[in-house]
N, C-alpha and C positions, 0 to 999 in steps of 0.2 A: 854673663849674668842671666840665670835660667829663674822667667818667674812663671806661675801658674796662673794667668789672667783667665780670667771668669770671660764665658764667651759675649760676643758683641749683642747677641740680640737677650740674652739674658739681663745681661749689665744693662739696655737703653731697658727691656722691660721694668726691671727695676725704679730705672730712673723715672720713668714717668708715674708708676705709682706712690713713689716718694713726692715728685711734683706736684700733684692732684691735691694730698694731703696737706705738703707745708704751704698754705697760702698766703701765710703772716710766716713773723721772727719766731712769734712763740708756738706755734706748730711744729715748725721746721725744727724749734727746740726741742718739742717734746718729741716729733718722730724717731731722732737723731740720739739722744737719751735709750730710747726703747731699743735700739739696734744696737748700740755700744754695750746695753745691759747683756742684749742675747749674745752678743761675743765676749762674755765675761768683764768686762769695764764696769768696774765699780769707785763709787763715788771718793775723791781724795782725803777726807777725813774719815774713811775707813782704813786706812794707814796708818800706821807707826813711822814704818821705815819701808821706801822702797827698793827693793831688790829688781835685777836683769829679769827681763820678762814679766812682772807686772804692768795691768791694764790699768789705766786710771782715768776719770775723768773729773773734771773743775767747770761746775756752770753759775750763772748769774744773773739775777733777777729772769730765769726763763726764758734769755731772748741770745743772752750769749755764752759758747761751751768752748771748752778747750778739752784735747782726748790727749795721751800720748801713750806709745809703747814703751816703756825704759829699756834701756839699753846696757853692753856689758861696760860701756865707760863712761865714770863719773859727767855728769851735766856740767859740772864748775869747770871741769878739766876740759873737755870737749866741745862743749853748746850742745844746740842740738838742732833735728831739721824741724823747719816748720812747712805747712799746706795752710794758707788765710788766706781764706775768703769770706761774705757775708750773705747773710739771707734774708736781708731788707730788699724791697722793692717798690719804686714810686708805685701810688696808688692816691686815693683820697681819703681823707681822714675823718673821723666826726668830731666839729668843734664841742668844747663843754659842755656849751649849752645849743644843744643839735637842733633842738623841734621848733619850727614854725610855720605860722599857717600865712598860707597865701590863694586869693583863691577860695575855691571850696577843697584845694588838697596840700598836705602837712606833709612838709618837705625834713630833710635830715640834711641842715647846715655845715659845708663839709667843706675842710681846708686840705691846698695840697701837698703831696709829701715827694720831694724828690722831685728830680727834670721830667715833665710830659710836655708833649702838646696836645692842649686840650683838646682838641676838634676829636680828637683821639677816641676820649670818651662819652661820645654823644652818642644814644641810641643804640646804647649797648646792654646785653640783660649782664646787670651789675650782682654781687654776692656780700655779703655783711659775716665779716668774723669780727671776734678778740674778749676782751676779760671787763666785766664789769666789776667793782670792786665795792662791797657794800662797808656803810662807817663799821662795823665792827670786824671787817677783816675777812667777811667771805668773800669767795670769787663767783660770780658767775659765767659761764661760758655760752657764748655766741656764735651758732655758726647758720647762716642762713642764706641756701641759693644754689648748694650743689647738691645734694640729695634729690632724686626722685619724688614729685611734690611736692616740692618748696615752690614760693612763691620766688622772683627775683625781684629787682630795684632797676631803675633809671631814671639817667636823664634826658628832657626832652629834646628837641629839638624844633626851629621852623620850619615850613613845608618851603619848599626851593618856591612855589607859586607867589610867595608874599614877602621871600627873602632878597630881593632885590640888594634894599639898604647893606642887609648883611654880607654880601654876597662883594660888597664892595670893601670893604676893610679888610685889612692885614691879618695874616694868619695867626697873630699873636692878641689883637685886638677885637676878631668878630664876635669874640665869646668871653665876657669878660672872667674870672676866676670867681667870683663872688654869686656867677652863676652857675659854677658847677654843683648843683644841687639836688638831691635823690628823690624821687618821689616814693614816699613813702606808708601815706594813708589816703583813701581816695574817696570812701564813705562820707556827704556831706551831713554836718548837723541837721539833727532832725528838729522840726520847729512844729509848737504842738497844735498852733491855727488857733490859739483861745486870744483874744486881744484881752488884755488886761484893762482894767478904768481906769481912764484918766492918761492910758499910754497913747502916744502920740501913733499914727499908721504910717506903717514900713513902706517907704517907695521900692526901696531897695529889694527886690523879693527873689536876687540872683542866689545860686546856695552859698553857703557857711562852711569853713573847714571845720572840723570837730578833731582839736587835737585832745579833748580829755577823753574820746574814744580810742585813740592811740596809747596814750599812759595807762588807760587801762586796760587794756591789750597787753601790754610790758606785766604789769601787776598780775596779772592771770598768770601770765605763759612764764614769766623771767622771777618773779617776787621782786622786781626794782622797781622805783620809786623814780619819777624825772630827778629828783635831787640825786639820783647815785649817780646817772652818766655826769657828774662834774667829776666822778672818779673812774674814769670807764679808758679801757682805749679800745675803738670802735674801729675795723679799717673797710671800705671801701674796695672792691676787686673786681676784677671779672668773674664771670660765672661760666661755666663750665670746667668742663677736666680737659687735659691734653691729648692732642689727637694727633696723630699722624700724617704728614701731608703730602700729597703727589699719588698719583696712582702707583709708583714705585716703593713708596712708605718709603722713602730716605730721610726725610724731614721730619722734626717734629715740632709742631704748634703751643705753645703754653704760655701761661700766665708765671712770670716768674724766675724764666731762664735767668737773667741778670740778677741776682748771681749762685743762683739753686744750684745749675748746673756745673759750677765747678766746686761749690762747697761740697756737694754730695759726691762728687768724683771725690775729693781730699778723703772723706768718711769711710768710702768702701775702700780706698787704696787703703787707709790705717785699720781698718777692721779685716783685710784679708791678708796683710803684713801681721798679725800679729799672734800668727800661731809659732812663728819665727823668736830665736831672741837675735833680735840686731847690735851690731857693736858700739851705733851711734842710739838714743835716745828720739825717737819717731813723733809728730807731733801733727796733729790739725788743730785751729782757730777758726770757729765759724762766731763773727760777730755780727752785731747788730749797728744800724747809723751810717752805713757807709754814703746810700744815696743823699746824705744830707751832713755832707763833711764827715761822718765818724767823731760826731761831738758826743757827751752823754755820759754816764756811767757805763754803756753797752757799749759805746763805739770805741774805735782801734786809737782814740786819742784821749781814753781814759789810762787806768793806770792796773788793767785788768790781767792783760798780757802778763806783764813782768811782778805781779803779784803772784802769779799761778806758777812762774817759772823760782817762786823765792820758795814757792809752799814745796815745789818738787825738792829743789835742792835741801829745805831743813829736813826732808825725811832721807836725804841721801847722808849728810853729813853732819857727825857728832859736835862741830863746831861752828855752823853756819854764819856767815858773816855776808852783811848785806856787798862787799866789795865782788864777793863768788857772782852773785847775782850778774853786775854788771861784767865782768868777765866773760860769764858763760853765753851771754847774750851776745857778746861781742865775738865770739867765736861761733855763733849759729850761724844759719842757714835761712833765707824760706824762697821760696816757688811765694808769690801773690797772687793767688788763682780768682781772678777775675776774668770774666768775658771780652772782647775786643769786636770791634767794628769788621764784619766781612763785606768784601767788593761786591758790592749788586749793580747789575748791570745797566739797570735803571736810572744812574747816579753815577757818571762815567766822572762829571767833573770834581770831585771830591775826591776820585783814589788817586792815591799818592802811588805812582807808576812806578810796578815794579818792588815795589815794599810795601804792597798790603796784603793784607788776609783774602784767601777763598774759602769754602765752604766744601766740604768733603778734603782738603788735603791738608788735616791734623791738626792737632792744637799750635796753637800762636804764642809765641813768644816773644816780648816787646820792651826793648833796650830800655825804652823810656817813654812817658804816656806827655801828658800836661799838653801845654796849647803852641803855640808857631814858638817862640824862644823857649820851649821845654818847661816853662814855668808847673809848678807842682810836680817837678817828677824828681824821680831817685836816679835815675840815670844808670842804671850795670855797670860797673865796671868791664870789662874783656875776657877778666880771671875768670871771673864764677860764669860767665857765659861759653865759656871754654871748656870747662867744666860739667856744665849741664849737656851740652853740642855731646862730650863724651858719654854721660848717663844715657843718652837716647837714643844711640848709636846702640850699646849695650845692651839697653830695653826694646831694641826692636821697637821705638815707636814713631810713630810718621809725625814730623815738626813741620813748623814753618816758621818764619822769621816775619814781623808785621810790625808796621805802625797804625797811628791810627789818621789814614787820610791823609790828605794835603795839608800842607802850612795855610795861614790864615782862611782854614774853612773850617774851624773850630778849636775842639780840642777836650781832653777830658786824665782824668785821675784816677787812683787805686789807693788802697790801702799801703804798698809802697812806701812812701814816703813815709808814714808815722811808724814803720816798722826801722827802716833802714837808720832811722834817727841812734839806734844803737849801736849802730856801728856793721850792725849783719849784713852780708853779704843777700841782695833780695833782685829778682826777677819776675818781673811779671810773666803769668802764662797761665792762657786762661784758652775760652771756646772760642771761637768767630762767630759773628750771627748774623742775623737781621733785624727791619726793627727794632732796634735796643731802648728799651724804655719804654715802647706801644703796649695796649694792653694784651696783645696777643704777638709775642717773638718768636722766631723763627732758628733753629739748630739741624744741623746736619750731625743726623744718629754715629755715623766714620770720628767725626771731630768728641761728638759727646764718650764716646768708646777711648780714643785718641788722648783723652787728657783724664781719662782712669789711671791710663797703661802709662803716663806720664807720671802721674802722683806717684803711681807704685812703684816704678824703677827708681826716683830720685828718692824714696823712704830707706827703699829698702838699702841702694846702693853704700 
């Protein structure tokens, strides 16, 4: 199988200026959009009827897209392959009702989203995106902290000189979540020094936060009102772009890897598959929700998937019937390209000797994820990993075989499981990393290359 892989330092360039950009779902959505468009992918209800070699794509509420190549045999008869992965990432969120003052400074009340540990992000310069949403239906857009001039956000922290107390509590306890809170206006109320008659004198002569100089800061700069963020979704991130790490530049540092960087491998492997017409029907799913079960209308436990796959089939066939549906599903394919846990050597007692991930040799591949009894996992079968062992052989691409870790020292999941419910044939294979969840994780550029040239052979194959 002879394919043309786009070179390794082109492909990671890529990759990190795609990362920099999507630092939410709906970024990642819109980037991902823009690039499908530039390689001719147009939207599904510009269809009639899909013919071999049309590009299609199917998105939803902006946060989750479905692309596929068609292929020369019917989806009912066949299935088809999928690449799912997601491009949610923990972070901190801003609750409804965000602003309050404490202090002489007016903080942005923020709930969290997804597994961190919080110590994590203390004292870090933080970034603000996402979508305000006014009652009549506009949108406004939020992005503040990566630009040149921007101001950033944080949270504070104690000085280690008076943190004794602190210092004694549990890594899970010294910081409670209700304190992860952003500072966000720091100008105190100005007081105009007139005493009014009859008003009683201020002992209290410490400053005043002024959050109606904040709201109106938003009204100037944004035209929102504090009643719009009850319709806003605000997210919390790190600030900066991705960087390179090690004097050798093998690494790369970013916000986001879990799970950018295998969703964006799935995208450029089906956008550079697709000048090709393939026999089978080629497929990526970048959804939304994962770090938070994949509940939602966005996430892989809605009913988004196998609507998209109903909408492909009624433009294949004059007689569609929802039974095609389940058929063809049950004759697919997918690769679950999610990231996996790499051995650091920091942390000797957690790897599972001998069956876990390194870092530089390839993408991972993982029978089954879930916790010490396999709970939450799909489990591969042998067949399809037999299977794929032959794709990559074929593809010339460097594998490896991983779990994640030792039995009872944790344990974790993938989108897997909500896919394989139909019956498809589903493997996880994803990056190895470090960090997973931190606000700054850690990729080896070989592995990010490694599960391109992966996505690509098993589309194309």
């Amino acid at each position: 199988m002879k394919i043309d892989y786009m070179s390794k330092d082109k492909y990671c360039s890529e990759y990190m200026r795609y990362l920099g950009l999507a630092k939410t779902e709906r970024r990642s959505y819109a980037e991902s959009v823009r690039l499908l468009k530039a390689k001719g992918f147009k939207e599904i209800s510009t269809f009639k009827v899909l013919k071999a070699g049309d590009k299609v794509y199917r998105g939803y509420e902006d946060r989750t897209i479905m692309a596929a190549v068609i292929g020369k045999k019917k989806i009912s008869e066949v299935g088809l392959k999928v690449v799912g992965g997601h491009t949610d990432a923990p972070r901190l969120d801003l609750k409804p009702k965000p602003l309050y003052e404490k202090g002489a400074h007016v903080y942005f009340d923020c709930h969290i989203y997804g597994g961190i540990k919080k110590y994590q992000w203390l004292t870090l310069p933080l970034a603000l995106y996402g979508t305000v949403v006014k009652k009549d239906g506009t949108k406004v857009q939020v992005a503040i902290g990566d630009e040149p001039g921007d101001p950033v956000f944080m949270i504070s922290d104690i000085l280690p000189h008076l943190g004794y107390d602190q210092a004694k509590g549990k890594r899970d306890e010294f910081f409670p979540a209700e304190d992860l809170d952003v500072i966000a206006w720091s100008t105190p109320k100005k007081v105009s020094g007139e005493k009014v008659k009859g008003e009683k004198e201020e002992k209290d002569d410490s400053p005043k936060a002024d959050k109606n100089a904040l709201v109106a800061y938003l009204k100037k700069t944004y035209k929102i009102d504090e009643e719009d963020l009850l319709s806003a979704e605000l997210e919390i991130v790190p600030a900066g772009l991705p960087r390179e790490l090690g004097l050798d530049r093998e690494l790369i540092t970013g916000y986001g890897h879990d799970d950018r960087v295998c969703s964006f491998a799935g995208l450029k492997a089906l956008i550079n598959a697709s000048d090709q017409v393939l026999d089978q029907t080629a497929s990526i799913l970048m959804c939304d929700k994962e770090e938070i079960g994949s509940m939602g209308s966005t996430g892989m436990q809605s009913s988004f998937f196998e609507n998209t796959v109903a909408e492909l089939i009624e433009r294949q066939e004059k007689n569609a019937r929802d039974i095609m549906v389940r058929r063809a599903l049950e004759k697919s394919s997918m690769l679950s390209a999610d990231v996996t846990a790499a051995i650091d050597p920091h942390f000797p007692d957690v790897d599972s000797t001998g069956n876990g991930a390194h870092l530089h040799k390839g993408v991972a591949a993982s029978k089954y994820t879930g916790g010490t009894s396999k709970g939450g996992s799909s489990d591969c079968g042998p067949e399809f990993v037999a299977q794929i062992r032959d794709i990559m052989a074929k593809g010339d691409v460097k594998w490896q075989m991983a779990e994640l870790g030792k039995m009872e020292k944790g344990g974790g999941g993938t989108i897997a499981q909500y896919m394989s419910r139909f019956g498809m044939k589903v493997l996880d294979m994803g990056t190895p990393m470090w960090n997973m969840h931190a606000p700054w994780e850690i990729v080896s550029k070989e592995d990010c290359y490694q599960t391109y040239r992966c996505y690509s052979a098993y589309l194309r194959a």
